[in-house]
C-alpha positions as CSV (number, residue, x, y, z in Angstrom):
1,X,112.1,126.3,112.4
2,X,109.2,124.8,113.7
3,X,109.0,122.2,111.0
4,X,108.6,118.8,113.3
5,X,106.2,119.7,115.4
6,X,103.5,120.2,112.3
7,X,105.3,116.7,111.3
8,X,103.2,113.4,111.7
9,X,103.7,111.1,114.6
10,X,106.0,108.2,113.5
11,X,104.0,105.2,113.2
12,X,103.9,103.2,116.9
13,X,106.0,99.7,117.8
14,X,103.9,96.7,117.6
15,X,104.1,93.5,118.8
16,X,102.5,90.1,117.2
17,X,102.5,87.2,118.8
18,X,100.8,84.5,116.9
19,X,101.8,83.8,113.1
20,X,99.5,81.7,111.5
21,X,98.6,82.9,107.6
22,X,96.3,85.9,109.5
23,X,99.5,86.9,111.8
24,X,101.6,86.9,109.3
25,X,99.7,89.2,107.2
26,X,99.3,91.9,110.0
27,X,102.7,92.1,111.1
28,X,103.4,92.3,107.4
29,X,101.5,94.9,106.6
30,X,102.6,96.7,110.0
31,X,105.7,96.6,108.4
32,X,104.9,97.8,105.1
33,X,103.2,101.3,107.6
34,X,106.2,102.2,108.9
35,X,105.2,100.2,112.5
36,X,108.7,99.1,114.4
37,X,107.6,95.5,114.6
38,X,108.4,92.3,116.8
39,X,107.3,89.1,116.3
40,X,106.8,86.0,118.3
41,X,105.1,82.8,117.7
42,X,105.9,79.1,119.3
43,X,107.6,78.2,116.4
44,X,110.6,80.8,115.6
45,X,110.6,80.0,111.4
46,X,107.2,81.4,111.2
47,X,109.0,84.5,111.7
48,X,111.8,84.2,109.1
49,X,109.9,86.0,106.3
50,X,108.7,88.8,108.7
51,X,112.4,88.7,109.6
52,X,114.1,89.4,106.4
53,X,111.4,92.4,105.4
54,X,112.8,93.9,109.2
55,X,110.8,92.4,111.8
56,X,112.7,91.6,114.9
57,X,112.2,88.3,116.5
58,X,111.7,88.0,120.3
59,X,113.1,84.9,122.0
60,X,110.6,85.1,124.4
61,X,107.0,85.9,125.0
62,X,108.3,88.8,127.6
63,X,110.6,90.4,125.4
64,X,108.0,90.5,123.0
65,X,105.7,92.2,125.2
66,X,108.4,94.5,126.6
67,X,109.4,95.6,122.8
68,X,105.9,97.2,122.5
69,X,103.0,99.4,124.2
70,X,101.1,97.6,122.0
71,X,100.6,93.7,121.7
72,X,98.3,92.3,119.3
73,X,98.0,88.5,119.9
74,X,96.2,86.5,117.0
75,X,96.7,82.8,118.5
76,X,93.7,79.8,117.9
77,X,91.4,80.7,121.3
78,X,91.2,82.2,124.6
79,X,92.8,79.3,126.0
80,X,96.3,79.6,124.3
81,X,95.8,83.1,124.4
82,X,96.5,82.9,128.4
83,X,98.9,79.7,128.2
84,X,101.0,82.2,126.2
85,X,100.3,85.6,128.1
86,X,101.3,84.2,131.2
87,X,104.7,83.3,130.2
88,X,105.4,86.9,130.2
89,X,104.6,88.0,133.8
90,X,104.8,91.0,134.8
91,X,106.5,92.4,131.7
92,X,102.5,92.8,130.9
93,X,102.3,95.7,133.3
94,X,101.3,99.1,132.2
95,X,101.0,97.7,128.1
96,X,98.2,97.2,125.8
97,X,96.9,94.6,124.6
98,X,94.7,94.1,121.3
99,X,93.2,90.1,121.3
100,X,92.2,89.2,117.9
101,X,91.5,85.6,118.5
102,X,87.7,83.7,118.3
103,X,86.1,82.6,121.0
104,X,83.0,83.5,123.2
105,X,81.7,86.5,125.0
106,X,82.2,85.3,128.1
107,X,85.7,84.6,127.1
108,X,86.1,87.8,126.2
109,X,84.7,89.3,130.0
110,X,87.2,86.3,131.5
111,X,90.2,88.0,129.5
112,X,89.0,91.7,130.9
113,X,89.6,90.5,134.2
114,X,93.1,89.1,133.3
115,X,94.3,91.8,132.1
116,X,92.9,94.0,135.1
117,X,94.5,91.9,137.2
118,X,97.7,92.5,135.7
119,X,97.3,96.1,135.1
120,X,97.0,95.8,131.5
121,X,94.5,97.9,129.2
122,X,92.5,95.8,126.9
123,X,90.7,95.6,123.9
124,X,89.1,92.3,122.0
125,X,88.8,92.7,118.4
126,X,87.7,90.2,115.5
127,X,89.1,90.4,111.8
128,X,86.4,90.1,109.2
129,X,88.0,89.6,106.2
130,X,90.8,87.0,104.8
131,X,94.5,87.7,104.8
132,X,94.7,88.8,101.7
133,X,92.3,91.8,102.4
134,X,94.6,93.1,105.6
135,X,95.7,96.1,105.4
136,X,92.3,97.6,102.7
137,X,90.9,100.7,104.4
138,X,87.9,99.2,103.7
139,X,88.4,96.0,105.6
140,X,86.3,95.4,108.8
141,X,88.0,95.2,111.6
142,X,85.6,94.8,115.4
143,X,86.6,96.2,118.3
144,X,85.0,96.1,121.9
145,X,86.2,97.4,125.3
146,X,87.1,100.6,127.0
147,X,86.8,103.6,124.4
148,X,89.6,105.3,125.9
149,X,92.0,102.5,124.4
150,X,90.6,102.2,121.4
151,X,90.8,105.8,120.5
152,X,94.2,106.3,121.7
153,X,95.3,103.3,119.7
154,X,93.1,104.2,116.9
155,X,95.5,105.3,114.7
156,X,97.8,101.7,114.9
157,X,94.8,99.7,114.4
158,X,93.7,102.0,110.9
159,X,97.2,100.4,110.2
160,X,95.6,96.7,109.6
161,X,92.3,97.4,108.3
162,X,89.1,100.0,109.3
163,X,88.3,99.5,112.6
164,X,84.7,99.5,113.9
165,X,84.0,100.3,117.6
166,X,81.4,98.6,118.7
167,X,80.8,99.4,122.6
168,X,82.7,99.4,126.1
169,X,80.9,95.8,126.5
170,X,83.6,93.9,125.9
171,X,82.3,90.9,124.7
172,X,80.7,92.5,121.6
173,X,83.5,91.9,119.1
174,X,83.2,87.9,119.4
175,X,79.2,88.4,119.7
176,X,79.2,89.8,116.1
177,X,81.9,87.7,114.7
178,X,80.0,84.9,115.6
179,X,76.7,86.3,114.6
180,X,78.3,87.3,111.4
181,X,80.2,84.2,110.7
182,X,76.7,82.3,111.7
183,X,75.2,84.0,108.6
184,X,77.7,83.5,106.5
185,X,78.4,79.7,107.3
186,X,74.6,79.3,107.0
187,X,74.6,80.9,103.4
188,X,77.5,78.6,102.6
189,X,76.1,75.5,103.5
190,X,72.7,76.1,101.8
191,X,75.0,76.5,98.4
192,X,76.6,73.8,98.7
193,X,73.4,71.8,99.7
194,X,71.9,73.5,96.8
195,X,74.8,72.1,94.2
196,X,74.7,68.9,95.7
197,X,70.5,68.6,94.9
198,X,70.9,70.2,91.0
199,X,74.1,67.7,90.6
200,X,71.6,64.4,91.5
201,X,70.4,65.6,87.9
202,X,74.1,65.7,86.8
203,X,74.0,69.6,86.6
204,X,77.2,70.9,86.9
205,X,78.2,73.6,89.6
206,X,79.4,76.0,87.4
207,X,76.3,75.6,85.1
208,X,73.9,76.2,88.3
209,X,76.3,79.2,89.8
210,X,75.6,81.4,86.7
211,X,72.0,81.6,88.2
212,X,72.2,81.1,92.1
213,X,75.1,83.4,92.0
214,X,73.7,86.1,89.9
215,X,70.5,85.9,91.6
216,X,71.2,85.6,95.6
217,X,74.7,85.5,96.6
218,X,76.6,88.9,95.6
219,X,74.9,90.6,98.2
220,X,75.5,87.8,100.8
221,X,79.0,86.4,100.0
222,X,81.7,87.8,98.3
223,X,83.6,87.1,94.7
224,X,85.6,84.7,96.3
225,X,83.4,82.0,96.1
226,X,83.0,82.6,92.5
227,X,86.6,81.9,91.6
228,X,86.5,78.6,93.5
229,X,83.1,77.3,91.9
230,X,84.7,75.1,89.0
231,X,86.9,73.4,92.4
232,X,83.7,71.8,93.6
233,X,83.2,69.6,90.6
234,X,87.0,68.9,90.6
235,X,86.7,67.8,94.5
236,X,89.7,70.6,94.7
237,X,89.8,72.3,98.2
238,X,93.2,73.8,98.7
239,X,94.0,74.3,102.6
240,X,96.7,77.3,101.8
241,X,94.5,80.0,103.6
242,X,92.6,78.0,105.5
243,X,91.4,73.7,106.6
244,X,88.6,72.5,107.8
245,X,90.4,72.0,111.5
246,X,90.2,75.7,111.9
247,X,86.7,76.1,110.6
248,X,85.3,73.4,112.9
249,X,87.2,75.4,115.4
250,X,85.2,78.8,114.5
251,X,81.8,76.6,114.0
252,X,82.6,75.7,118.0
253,X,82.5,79.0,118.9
254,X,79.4,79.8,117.6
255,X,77.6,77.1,118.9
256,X,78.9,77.6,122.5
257,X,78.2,81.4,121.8
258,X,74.8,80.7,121.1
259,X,73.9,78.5,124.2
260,X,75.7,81.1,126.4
261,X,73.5,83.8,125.3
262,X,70.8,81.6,125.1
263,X,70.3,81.0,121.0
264,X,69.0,77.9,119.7
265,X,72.1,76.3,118.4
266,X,70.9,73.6,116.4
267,X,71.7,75.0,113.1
268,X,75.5,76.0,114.0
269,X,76.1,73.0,115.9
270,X,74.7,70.8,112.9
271,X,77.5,72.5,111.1
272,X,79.8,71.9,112.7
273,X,79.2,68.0,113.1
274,X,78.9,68.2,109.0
275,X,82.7,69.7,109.5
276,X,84.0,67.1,111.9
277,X,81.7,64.7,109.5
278,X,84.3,66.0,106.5
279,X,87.3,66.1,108.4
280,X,86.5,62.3,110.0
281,X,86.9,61.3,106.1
282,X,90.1,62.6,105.5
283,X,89.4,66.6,104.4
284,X,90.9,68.0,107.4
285,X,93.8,69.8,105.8
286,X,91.4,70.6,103.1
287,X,89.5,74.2,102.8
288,X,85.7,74.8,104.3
289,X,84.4,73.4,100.5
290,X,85.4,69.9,101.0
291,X,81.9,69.6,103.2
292,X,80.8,69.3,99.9
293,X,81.7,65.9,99.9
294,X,79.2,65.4,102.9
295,X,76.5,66.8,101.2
296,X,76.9,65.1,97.9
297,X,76.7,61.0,99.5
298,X,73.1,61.0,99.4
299,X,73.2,61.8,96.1
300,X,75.8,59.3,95.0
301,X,73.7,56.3,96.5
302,X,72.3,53.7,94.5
């Protein structure tokens, strides 16, 4: 019979090293493909609930690597991205890996050279969506690099979400994610300034978000900032999928993208002092809304 060789390819063994709420959610839904998956991150009990749904846990950042062809890293920057890669030596040799962590495009050519240095195939990526949206067909995904790797691997990344090539260059991925997140920081902050100037004439935000929202923002920003309209009148800003530390951390990025490619970085870098105005008054655990707060003291003064 020549009924397994018209059979699908098992799914591929991944690696993640990095389990924050995004990490978690892709090896997660690795899992949930099929994928043979090991997981590693600095501290092991991030790993237990990956664990018990048949993860295995590496001890060390070279078994982890070893486990796989593939390594998909999702760690805070570029910088602990290579404080952690180069803990697994020479285990990196002849492996792939997929970096899905922020940062800047010449980051992202600085990592290229790494990992040609140590005989590794790389691609940087950037995830577009939440955690809860992993794993949606529909998801955006970036990818940038050598097309050879992303095509052989094309299949494993489908697993997480729909990947978009965007060009050998491999520094596009970040370039849009910051370009991208630019936009869409910018459309958030002009909301919330825009709450903040109806409620000096004690307008609620849910009575002015059945117009603004209706009018301008479904085709800018998605429904999720509909469900959490009625927090900014509660001052509510839940931290579970996200705080303000790791948004000031993304606003960063964009700023010191847009001086390397020579933008004028005044808007994102006056967002990001609004963040680290927020977090300076106690909202740093708190979600990207709580800059509300900033915006609403003028209109609190006497």
């Amino acid at each position: 019979m020549t009924n397994q060789q018209s059979a699908s390819p098992q799914p591929q063994p991944v690696t993640v090293i990095g389990l924050g709420p995004m990490g978690v959610a892709l090896a997660g839904t690795l899992l949930e493909r099929g994928h043979p998956t090991t997981v590693w991150n600095r501290t092991p009990e991030r790993a237990n609930g990956l664990v018990a749904q048949g993860a295995h846990r590496a001890g060390t950042v070279a078994e982890a690597v070893s486990a796989s062809p593939v390594t998909i890293m999702c760690l805070k920057d570029y910088e602990t991205m290579h404080t952690v890669s180069d803990s697994a030596g020479d285990a990196w040799k002849g492996r792939v890996l997929v970096n899905l962590n922020s940062g800047t495009p010449k980051e992202a050519h600085t990592a290229v050279s790494w990992a040609a240095d140590r005989g590794v195939d790389y691609l940087d990526g950037a995830i577009m969506v939440p955690p809860a949206l992993v794993g949606h067909p529909d998801s955006i995904f970036l990818y940038s690099g050598a097309q050879a790797v992303f095509d052989e691997h094309r299949t494993t990344l489908a697993s997480m979400g729909g990947p978009r090539y965007l060009g050998p260059d491999p520094g596009l991925a970040v370039l849009y994610n910051a370009a991208l997140l630019d936009m869409m920081y910018a459309t958030m902050n002009g909301f919330l300034h825009a709450v903040a100037l109806v409620g000096s004439a004690n307008v609620s935000a849910v009575t002015f978000a059945d117009l603004a929202l209706n009018w301008f923002m479904p085709s800018v920003v998605d429904s999720s900032l509909t469900a959490q309209v009625p927090n900014l009148d509660s001052s509510n800003y839940p931290g579970d999928m996200g705080t303000l530390e790791m948004n000031l951390n993304a606003l960063e990025h964009i700023t010191r993208t847009c001086e390397e490619q020579g933008i004028h970085s005044d808007q994102p870098r006056l967002m990001k002092e609004i963040a680290a105005q927020a977090i300076a008054e106690g909202y740093s655990g708190k979600n990207y809304l709580a800059v509300f707060e900033v915006f609403k003291k003028a209109t609190q003064a006497p």
